[in-house]
DRENPA-3360 file (N, C-alpha, C; in nm, 2 decimals, always signed):
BEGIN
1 = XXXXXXXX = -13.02/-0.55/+11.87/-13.01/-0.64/+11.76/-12.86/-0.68/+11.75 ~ -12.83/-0.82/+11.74/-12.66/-0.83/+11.77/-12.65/-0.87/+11.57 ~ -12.71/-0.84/+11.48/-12.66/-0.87/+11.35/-12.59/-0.74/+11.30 ~ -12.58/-0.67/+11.34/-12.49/-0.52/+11.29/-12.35/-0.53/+11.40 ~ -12.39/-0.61/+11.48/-12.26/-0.62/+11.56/-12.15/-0.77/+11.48 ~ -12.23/-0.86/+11.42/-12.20/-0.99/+11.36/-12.08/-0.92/+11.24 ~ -12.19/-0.82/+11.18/-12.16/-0.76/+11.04/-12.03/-0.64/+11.04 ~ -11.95/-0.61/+11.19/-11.85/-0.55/+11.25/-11.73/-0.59/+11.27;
9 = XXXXXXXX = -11.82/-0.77/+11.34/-11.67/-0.85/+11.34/-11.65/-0.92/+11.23 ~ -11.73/-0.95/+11.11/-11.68/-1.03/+11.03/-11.60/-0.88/+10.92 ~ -11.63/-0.78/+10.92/-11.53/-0.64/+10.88/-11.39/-0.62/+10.96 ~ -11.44/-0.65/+11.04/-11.26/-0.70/+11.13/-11.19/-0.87/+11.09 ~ -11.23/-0.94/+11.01/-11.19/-1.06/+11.01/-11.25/-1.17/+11.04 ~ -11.35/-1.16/+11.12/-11.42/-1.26/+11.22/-11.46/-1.37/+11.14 ~ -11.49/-1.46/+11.11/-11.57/-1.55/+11.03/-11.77/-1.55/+11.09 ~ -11.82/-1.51/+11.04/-11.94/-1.55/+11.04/-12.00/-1.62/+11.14;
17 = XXXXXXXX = -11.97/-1.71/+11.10/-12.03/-1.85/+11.18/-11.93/-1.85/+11.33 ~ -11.85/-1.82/+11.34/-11.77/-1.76/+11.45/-11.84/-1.67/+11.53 ~ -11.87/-1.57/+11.46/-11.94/-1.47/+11.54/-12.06/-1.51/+11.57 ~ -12.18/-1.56/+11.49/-12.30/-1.59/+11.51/-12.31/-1.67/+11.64 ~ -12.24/-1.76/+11.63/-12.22/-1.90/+11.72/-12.21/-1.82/+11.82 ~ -12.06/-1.71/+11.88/-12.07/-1.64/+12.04/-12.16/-1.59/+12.04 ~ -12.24/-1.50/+11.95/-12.31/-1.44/+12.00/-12.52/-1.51/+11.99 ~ -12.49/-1.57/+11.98/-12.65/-1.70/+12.01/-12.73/-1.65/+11.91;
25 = XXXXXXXX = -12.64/-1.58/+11.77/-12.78/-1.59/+11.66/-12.73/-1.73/+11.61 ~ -12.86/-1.70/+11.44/-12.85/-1.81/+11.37/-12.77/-1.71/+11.24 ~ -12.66/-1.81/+11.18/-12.61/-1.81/+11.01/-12.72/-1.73/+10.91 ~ -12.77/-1.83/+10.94/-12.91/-1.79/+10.81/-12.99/-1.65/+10.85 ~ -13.04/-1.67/+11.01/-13.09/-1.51/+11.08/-12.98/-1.39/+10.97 ~ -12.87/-1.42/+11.03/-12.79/-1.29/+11.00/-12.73/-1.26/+10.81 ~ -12.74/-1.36/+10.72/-12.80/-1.36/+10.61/-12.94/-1.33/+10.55 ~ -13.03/-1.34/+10.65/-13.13/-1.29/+10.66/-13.16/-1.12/+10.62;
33 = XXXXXXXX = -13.13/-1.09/+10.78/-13.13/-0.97/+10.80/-13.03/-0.85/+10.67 ~ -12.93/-0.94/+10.68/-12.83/-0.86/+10.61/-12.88/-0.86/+10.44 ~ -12.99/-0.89/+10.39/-13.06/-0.92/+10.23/-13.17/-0.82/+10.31 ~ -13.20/-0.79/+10.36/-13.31/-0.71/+10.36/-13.32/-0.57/+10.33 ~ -13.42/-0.46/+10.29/-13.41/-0.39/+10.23/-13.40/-0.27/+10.35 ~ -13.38/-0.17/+10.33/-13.35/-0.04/+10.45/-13.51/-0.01/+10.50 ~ -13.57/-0.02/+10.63/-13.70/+0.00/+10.61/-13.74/+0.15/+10.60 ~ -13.84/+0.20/+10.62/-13.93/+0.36/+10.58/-13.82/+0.44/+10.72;
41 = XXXXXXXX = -13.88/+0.36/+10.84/-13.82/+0.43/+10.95/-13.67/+0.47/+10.94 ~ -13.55/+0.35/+10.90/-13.43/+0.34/+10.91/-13.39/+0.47/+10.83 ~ -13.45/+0.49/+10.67/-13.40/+0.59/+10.58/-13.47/+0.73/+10.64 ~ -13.57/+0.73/+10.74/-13.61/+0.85/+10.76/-13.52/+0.91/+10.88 ~ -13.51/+0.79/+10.96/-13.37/+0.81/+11.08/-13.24/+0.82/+11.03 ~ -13.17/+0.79/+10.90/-13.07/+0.86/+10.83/-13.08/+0.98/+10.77 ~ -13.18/+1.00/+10.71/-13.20/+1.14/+10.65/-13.24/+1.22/+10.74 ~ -13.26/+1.25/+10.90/-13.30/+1.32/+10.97/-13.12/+1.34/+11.03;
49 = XXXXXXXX = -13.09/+1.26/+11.05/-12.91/+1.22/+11.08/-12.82/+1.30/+11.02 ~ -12.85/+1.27/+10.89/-12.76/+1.40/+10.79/-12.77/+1.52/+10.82 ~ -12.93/+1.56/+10.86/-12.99/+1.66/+10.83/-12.93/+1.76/+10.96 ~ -12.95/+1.69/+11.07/-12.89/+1.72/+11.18/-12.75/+1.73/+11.19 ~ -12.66/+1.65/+11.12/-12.49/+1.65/+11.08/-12.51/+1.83/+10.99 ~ -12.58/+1.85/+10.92/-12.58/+1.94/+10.80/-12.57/+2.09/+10.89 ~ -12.71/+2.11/+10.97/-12.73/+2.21/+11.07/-12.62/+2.20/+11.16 ~ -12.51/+2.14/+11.22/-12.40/+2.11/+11.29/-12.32/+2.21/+11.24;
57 = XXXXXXXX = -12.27/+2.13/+11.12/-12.22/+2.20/+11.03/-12.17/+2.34/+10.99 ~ -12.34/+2.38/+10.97/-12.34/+2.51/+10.96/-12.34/+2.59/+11.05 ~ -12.35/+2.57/+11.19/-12.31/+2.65/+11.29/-12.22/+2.61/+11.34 ~ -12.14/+2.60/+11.23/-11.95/+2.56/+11.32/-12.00/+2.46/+11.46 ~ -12.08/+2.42/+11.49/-12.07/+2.35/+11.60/-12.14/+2.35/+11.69 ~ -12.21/+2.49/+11.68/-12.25/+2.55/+11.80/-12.42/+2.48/+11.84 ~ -12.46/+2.37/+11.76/-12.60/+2.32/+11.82/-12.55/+2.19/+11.79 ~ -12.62/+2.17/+11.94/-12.58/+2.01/+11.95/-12.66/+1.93/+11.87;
65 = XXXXXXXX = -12.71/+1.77/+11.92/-12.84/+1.73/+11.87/-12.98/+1.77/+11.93 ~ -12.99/+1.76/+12.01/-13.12/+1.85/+12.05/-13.16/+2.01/+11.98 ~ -13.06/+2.06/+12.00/-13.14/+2.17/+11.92/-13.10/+2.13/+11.76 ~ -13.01/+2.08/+11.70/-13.01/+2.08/+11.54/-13.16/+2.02/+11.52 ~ -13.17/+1.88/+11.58/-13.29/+1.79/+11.51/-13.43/+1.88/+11.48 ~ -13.43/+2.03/+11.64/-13.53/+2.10/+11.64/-13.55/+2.18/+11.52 ~ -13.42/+2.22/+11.48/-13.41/+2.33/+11.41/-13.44/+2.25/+11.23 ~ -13.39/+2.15/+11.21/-13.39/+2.07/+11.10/-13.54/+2.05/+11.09;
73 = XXXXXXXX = -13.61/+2.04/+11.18/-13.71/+1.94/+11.14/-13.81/+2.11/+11.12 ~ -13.77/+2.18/+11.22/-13.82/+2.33/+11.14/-13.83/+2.37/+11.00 ~ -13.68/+2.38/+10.97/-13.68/+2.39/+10.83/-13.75/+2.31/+10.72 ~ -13.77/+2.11/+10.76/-13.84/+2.06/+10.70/-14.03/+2.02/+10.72 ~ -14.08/+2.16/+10.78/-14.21/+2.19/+10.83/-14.23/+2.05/+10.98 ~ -14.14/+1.97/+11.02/-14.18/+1.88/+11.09/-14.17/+1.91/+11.25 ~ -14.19/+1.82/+11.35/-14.16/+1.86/+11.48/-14.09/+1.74/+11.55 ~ -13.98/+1.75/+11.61/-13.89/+1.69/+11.71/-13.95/+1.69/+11.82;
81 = XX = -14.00/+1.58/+11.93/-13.99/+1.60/+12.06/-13.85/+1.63/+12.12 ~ -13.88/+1.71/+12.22/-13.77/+1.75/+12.31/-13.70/+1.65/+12.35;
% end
């Protein structure tokens, strides 16, 4: 999706319609997108993100993402594929 990339360069200065234009969206698309609300998936793939940052954390470092997500999603009764 190039609207999180729109929403990067207009945080670096870009103008909008500048950015939209190189990169082949529409103005209104990317006013679109950007009014919309976080969906079920997005806040469940942040809160699993944290969760995984958290388990990091606490082992000084020592599980990557593969094993934190396994180990998080333990703690919250769920299951990670490998």
């Amino acid at each position: 999706m190039m609207y999180p990339v729109v929403a990067d360069l207009a945080a670096g200065g870009i103008a909008v319609a500048v950015a939209c234009r190189v990169l082949g969206v529409s103005t209104s698309g990317y006013y679109d997108w950007r009014g919309r609300p976080v969906s079920r998936r997005q806040a469940a793939d942040q809160a699993l993100g944290e969760l995984i940052h958290e388990v990091n954390q606490m082992s000084r470092g020592t599980y990557g993402s593969p094993a934190g997500a396994r180990r998080a999603a333990a703690g919250r009764g769920g299951a990670v594929r490998p």
